[in-house]
N, C-alpha and C positions, 0 to 999 in steps of 0.2 A: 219185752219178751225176748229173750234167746231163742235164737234159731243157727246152726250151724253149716257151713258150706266150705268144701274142697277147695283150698286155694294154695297158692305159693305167697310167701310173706317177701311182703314188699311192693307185690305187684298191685295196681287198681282194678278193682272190680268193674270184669269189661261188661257192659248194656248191649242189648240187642242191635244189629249193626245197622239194623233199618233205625235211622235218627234223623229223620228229615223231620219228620211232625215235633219229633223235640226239640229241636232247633227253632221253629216257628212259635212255636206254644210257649218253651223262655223267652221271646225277644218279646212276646205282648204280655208278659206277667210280670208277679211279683214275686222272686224267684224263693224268697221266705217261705209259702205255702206250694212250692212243685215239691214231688216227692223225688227222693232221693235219686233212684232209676231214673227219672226223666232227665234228672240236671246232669248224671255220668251221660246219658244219650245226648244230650245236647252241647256237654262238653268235647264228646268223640266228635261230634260233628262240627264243630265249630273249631277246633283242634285242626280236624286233616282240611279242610278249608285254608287257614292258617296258613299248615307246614306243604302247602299244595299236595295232600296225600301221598306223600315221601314220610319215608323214616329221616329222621334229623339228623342222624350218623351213619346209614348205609345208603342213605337215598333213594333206598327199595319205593316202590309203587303199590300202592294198597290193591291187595289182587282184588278182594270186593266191588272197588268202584273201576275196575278193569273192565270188570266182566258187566258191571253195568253201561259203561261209556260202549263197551261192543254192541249189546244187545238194542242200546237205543240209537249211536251214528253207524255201526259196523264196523268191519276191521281196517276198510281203508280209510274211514275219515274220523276214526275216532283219535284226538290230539290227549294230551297231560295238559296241565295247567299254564305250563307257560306254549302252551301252540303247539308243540314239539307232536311227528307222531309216538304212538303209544309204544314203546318197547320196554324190555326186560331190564333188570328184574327185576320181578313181582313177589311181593310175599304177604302174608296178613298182619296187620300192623294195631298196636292198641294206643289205649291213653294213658300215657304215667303218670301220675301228680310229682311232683319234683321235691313238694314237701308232703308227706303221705298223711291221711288220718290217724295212724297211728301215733304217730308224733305229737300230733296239735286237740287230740279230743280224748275227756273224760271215760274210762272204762266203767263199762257196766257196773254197779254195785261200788262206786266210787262218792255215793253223795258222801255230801258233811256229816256227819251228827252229831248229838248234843258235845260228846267228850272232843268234837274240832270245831266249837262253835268258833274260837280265836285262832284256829288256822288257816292257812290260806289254803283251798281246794284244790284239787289235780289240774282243773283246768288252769288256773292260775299259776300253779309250777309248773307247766309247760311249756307257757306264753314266757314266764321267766328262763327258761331254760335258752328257748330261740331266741331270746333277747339278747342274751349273755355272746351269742355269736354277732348277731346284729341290733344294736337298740333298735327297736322298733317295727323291727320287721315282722314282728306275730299280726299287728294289725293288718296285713295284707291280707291273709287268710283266717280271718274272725268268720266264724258263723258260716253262710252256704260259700264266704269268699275264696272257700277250700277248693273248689269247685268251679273258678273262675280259668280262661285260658293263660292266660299269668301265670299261672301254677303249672300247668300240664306240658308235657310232648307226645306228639306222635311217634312211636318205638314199634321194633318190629319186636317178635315175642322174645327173645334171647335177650337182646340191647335193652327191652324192658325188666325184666329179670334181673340184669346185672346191676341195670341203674336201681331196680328198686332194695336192693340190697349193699347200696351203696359203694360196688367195687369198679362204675363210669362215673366219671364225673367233667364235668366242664368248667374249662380255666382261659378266660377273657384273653385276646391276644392284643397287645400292647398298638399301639399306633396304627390298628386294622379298622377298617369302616366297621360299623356299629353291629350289634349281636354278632362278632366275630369270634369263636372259639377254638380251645384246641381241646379233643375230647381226648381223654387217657384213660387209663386202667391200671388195676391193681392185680388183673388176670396174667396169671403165667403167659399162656396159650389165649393171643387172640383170635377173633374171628376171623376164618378163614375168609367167607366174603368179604368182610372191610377190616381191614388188618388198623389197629389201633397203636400210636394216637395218629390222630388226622384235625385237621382243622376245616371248620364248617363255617359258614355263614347264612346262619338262622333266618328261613324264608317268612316273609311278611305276607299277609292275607292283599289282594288285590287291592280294596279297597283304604288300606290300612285302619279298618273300624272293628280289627282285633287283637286284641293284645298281644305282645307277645312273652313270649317266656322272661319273666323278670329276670334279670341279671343278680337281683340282690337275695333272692330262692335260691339261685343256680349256684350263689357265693356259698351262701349259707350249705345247700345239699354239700356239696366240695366240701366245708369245714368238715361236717359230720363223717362223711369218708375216710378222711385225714385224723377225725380223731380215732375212729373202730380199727383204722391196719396200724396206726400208731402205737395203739393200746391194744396192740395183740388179738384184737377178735376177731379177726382174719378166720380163722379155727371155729372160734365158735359160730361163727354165722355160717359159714361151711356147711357145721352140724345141723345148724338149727333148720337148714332148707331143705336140707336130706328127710330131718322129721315132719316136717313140714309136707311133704311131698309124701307123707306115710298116714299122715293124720287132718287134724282139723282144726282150723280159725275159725274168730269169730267173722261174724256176715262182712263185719265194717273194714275189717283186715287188719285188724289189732293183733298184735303180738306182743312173744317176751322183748323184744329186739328193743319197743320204745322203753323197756321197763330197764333194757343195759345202757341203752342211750342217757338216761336221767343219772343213773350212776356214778357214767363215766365226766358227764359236764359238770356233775358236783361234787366230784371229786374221790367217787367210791370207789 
């Protein structure tokens, strides 16, 4: 069934920010029969865990668990992740996927039918399409693996926006200790708060028993950046967020954007 919802393309569709019970409720299941909603709630939460509730490019502090860490130690002893006491600045932060659903899943009204019994499906020129950047890299995010913290960052909402629209991207710095990056942009005008590029060093979950952002997604998203301001769609993605922002996607956040992405990798 179609059901339509207000978004910006590119972005992931944010879950209720109360994700404590999601988080608990994936780690004892089988993450095949959670619904959708619960694995984004369990993602965010497993996410800012992760990025210690920092943005991964501005380092902003997720004002939500701000104001929780206040109300349960108080203002004088509530710390950040690493001990630190709690200061500025704060801002409301989401989940990006780094490689989106739109990219990697079948559009509505896309089955086979008899006249493509000997074609290969949409789903399968997809998977060929990310291939084409990386062999083998689709199997990372087969089926709910979309959905795994591998795939995602925690972004404040702008740095989420830009990355979902491919004009952030992160590019590995040579001879640096490991998840070390240099984020850049294809933005005129960067952010006044964290003036790009910068180089970061992607925080690891305390226990190290969560993923972290794949290097080989993070390659991949970079290509696909590289190929849209290379091939001029600079412009049209411009446009298409402005309508985007007037109008309506589908629930899942499917856009035309995957349908210029396939073009452009096979050479339309």
């Amino acid at each position: 069934m179609k059901y339509m919802v207000k978004a910006a393309t590119g972005k992931t569709p944010q879950p209720s920010s109360t994700y404590d019970s999601a988080v608990i409720m994936v780690q004892g299941q089988n993450q095949e029969y959670i619904t959708t909603p619960a694995r984004l709630a369990a993602l965010r939460g497993t996410s800012l865990v992760r990025d210690h509730h920092r943005c991964v490019v501005s380092r902003v502090f997720d004002i939500e668990e701000f104001e929780r860490r206040i109300r349960r130690e108080g203002e004088a002893e509530a710390r950040d992740d690493d001990g630190n006491p709690l200061s500025g600045p704060f801002g409301h932060l989401e989940v990006a996927h780094i490689i989106p659903h739109s990219l990697t899943r079948p559009q509505e009204g896309s089955e086979v039918g008899l006249a493509d019994i000997n074609k290969p499906n949409l789903d399968e020129m997809l998977k060929i399409d990310l291939n084409m950047l990386d062999t083998g890299v689709a199997r990372l995010i087969e089926g709910v693996g979309i959905d795994r913290p591998l795939n995602a960052l925690s972004l404040s909402l702008d740095h989420h926006r830009w990355f979902g629209a491919f004009k952030i991207f992160f590019t590995p710095v040579p001879d640096e200790e490991p998840h070390a990056y240099k984020i850049e942009t294809f933005l005129r005008a960067s952010f006044p708060s964290s003036p790009l590029p910068v180089t970061r060093t992607l925080l690891l979950s305390p226990g190290r028993n969560i993923d972290p952002p794949s290097s080989r997604l993070l390659a991949v998203h970079r290509a696909i950046a590289h190929i849209l301001h290379l091939s001029g769609a600079g412009a049209y993605i411009d446009r298409f967020l402005r309508e985007m922002d007037e109008g309506f996607v589908q629930a899942d956040g499917s856009t035309q954007l995957d349908k210029y992405m396939r073009l452009r990798l096979k050479g339309g």
